[in-house]
C-alpha positions as CSV (number, residue, x, y, z in Angstrom):
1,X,-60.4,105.6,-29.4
2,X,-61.5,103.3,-32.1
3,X,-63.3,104.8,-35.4
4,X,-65.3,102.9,-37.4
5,X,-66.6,104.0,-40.7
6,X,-69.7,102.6,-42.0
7,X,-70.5,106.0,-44.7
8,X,-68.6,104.7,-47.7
9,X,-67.2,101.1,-47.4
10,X,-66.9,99.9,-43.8
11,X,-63.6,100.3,-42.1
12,X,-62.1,99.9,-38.4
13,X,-59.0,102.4,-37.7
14,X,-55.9,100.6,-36.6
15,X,-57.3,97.0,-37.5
16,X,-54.6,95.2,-39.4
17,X,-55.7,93.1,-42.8
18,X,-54.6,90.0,-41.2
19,X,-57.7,90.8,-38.3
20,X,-59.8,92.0,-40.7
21,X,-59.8,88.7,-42.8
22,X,-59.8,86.4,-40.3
23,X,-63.3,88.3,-39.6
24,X,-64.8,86.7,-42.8
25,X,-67.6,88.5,-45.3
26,X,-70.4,87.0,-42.6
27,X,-68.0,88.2,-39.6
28,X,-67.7,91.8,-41.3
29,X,-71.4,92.2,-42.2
30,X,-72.3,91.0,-38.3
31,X,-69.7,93.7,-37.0
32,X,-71.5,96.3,-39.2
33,X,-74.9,95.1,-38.2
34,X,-74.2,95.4,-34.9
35,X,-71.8,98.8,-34.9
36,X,-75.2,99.9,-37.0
37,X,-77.1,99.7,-33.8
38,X,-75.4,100.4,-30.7
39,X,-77.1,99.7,-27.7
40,X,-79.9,97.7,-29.0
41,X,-80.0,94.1,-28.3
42,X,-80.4,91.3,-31.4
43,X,-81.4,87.6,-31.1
44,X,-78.8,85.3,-31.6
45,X,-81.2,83.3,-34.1
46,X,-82.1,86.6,-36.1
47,X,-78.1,87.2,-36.2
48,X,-77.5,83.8,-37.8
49,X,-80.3,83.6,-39.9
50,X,-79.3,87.1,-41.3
51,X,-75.4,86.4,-41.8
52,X,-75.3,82.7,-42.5
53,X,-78.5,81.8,-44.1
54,X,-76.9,78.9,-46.3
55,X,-75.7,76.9,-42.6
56,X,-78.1,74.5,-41.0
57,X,-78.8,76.0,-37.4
58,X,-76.4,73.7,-35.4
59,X,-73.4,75.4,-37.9
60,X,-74.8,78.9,-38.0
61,X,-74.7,78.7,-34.2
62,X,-70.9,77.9,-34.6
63,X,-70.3,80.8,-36.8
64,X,-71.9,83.5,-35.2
65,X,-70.0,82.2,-31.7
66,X,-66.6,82.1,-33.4
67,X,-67.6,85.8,-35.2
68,X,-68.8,86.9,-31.8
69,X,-65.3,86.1,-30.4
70,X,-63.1,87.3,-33.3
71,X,-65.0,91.2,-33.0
72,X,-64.6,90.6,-29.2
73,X,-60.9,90.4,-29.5
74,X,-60.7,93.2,-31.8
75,X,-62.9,95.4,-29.6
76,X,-60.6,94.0,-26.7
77,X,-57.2,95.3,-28.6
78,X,-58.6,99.3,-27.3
79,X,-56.7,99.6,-24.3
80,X,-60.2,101.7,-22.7
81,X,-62.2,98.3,-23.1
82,X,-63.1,95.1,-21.6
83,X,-64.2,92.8,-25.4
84,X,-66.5,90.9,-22.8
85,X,-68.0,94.0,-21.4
86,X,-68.4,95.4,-24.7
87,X,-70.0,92.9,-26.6
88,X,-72.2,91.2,-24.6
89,X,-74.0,88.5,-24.6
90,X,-77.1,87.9,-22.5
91,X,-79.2,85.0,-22.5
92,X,-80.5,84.6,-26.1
93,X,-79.5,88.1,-27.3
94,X,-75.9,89.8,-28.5
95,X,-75.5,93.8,-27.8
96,X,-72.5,95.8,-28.4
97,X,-72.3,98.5,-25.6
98,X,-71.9,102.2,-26.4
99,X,-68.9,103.7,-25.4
100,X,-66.8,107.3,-25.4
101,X,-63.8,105.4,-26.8
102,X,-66.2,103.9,-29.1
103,X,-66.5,106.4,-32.8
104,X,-69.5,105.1,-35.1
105,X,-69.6,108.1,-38.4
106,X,-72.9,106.9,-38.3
107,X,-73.9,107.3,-34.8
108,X,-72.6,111.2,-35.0
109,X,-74.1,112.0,-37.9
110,X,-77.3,111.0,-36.3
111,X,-76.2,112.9,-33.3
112,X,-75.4,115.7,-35.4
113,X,-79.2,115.6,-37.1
114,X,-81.1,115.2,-34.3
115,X,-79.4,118.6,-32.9
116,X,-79.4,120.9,-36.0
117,X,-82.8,119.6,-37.7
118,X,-84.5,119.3,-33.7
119,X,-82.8,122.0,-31.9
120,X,-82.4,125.0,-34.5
121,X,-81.5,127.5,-31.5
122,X,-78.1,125.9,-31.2
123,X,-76.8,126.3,-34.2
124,X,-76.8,130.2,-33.0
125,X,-73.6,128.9,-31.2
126,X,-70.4,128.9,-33.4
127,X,-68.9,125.8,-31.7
128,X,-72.1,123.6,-32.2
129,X,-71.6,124.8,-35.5
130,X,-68.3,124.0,-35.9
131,X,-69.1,120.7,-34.2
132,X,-71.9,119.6,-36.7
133,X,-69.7,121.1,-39.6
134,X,-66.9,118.5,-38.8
135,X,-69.3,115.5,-38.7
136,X,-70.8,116.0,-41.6
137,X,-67.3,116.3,-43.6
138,X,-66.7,112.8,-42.4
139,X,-69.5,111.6,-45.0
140,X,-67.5,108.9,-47.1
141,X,-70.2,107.7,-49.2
142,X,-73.3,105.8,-49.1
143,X,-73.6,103.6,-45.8
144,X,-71.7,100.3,-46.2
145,X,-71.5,101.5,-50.0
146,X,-70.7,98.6,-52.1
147,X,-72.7,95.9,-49.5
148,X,-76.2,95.4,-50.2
149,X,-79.1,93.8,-48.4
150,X,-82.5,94.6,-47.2
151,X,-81.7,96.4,-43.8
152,X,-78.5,98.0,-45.6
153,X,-80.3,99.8,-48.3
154,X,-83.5,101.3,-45.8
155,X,-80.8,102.2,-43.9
156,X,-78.7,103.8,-46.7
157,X,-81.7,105.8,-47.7
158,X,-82.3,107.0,-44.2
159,X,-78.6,108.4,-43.4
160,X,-78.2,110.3,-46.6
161,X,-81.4,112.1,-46.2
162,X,-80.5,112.8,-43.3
163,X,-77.1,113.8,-44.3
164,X,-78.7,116.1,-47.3
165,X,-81.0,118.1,-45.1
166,X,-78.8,118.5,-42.2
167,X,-75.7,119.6,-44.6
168,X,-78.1,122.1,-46.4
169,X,-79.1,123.9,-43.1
170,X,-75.2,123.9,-42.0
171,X,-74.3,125.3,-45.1
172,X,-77.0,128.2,-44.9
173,X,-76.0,129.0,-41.2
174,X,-72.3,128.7,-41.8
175,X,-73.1,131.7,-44.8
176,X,-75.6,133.5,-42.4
177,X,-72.6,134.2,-40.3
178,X,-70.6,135.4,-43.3
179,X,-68.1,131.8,-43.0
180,X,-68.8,132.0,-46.7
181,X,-65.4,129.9,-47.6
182,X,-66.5,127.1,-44.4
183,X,-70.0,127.1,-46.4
184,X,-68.5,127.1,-50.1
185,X,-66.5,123.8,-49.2
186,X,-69.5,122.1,-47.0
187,X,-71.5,122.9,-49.7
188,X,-69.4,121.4,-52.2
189,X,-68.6,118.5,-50.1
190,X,-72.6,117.2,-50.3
191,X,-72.7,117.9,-53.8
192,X,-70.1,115.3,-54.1
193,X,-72.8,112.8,-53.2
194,X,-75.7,114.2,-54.5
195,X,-74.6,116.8,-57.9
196,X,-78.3,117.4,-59.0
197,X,-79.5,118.8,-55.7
198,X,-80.3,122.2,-57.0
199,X,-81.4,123.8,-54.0
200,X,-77.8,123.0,-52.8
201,X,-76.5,124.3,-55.7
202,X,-78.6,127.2,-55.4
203,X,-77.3,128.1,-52.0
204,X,-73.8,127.6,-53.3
205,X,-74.0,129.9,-56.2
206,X,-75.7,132.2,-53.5
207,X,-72.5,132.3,-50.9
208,X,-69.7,132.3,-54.2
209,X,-71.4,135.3,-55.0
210,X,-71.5,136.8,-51.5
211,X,-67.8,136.0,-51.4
212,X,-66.9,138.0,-54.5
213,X,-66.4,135.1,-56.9
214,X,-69.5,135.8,-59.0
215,X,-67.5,134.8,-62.3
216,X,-66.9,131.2,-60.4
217,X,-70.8,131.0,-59.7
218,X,-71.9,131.6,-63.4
219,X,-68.8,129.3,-64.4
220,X,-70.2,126.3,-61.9
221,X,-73.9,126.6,-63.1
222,X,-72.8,126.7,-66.8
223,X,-71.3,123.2,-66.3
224,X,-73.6,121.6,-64.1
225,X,-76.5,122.8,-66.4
226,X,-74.5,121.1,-69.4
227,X,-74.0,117.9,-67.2
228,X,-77.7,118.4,-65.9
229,X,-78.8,118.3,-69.6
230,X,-76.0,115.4,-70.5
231,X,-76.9,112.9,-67.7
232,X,-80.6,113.4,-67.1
233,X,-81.8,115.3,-70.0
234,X,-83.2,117.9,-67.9
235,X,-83.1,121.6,-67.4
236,X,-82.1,123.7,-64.2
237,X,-85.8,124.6,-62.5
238,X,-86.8,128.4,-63.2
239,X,-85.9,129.4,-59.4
240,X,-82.7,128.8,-60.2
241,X,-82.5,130.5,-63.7
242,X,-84.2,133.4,-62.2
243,X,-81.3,133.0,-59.2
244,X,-78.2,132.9,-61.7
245,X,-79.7,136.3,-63.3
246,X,-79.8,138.1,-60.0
247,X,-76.2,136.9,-59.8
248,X,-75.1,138.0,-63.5
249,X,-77.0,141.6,-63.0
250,X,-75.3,142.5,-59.1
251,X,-74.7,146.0,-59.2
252,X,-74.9,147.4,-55.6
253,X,-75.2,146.8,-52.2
254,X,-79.0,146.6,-52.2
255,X,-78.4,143.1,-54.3
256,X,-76.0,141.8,-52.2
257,X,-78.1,142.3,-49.2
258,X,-81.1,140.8,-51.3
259,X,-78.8,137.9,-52.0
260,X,-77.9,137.3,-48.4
261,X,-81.6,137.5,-47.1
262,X,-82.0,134.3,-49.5
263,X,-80.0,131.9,-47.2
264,X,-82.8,132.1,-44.7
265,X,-85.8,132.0,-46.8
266,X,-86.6,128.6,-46.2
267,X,-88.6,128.8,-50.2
268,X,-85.4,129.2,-51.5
């Protein structure tokens, strides 16, 4: 199996720095590029033109060949593939070949989405949940963070929406099944990349809470209202004022109840 991160900065598993130099900046940004997009062919002229713009065509030609073979070898070095079969290249276009040894963070996140956000009855299922749970804690960081570029940044946008949304509906299944410590650290885990996301942080003051640390829910809002205030001279919205007063003034079973209907109020 051979994992390649492209959420945070882009990394192969197992690919020693010697390979991974030898790749070059233009060789690394074509392997993203093309790790990016799976399946779908690119034309060798769009390739160049993207990764060595400065190169007259005849040189740029050159490169991309010689990058072409260097990612080749590396894909070549997994003892499930074929580098030829893999990476292929037919006619005027360059495709790199989906495969079950093949482990894109990007591709299963999308994979992840596309079944929690498009097939809500299968989240019902505590594997699937455990499934999408996993992918979603592989979340390093902004795609190719650090890397910029027109195609980089859509696509940067694009993944952590999608990581966002897909992470807040996890987190409110995993606490609709009473997983409240699985949906405390998801939770926390998204906030990592996004800290001002208040109906995240609603639903995590929500399940701490539920799970009997109510002191630890009006001790996290305290400090991300101060940093709130500090960084972007805002205050929390009034939902979740009103929310952290429910929490403060819990006295019975009725509340907690109250509090737990909240994870699947979609207004929340």
């Amino acid at each position: 199996m051979l994992s390649v991160g492209l959420l945070g900065v882009f990394r192969i598993a197992t690919v020693d720095d010697r390979t991974w130099s030898a790749l070059g900046p233009s060789g690394r940004g074509l392997a993203s590029f093309l790790f990016t997009y799976p399946g779908r062919p690119h034309r060798r002229e769009r390739l160049a033109d993207l990764f060595w713009p400065d190169l007259d065509a005849e040189r740029a030609r050159r490169a991309l060949n010689s990058a072409t073979w260097r990612l080749r070898k590396l894909l070549a070095g997994q003892p499930e593939c074929s580098g030829s079969e893999s990476l292929r290249t037919i006619g005027s276009e360059t495709v790199l070949v989906p495969a079950r040894w093949l482990d894109i963070d990007a591709a299963a996140l999308q994979d992840a989405a596309t079944v929690a956000l498009g097939q809500p009855a299968a989240l019902e299922d505590p594997r699937t949940l455990d499934r999408i749970a996993a992918v979603l804690h592989r979340y390093e960081g902004p795609f190719l963070d650090g890397d910029d570029g027109d195609w980089i940044l859509e696509e940067r946008e694009r993944l952590h929406s999608l990581f966002l949304r897909t992470a807040t509906l996890i987190v409110r299944h995993l606490g609709a099944a009473e997983r409240y410590h699985d949906a405390v650290n998801l939770a926390r885990r998204a906030l990592r990349f996004d800290p001002y996301r208040e109906e995240l942080v609603r639903n995590l003051l929500i399940l701490l809470a539920l799970d009997e640390r109510r002191c630890e829910a009006i001790q996290y809002f305290q400090n991300w209202s101060r940093a709130l205030k500090a960084e972007l001279d805002i205050a929390p919205l009034p939902a979740t004022r009103k929310l952290l007063d429910e929490i403060k003034g819990l006295d019975s079973a009725e509340g907690l109840v109250a509090l737990r209907s909240r994870l699947v109020d979609k207004r929340l």
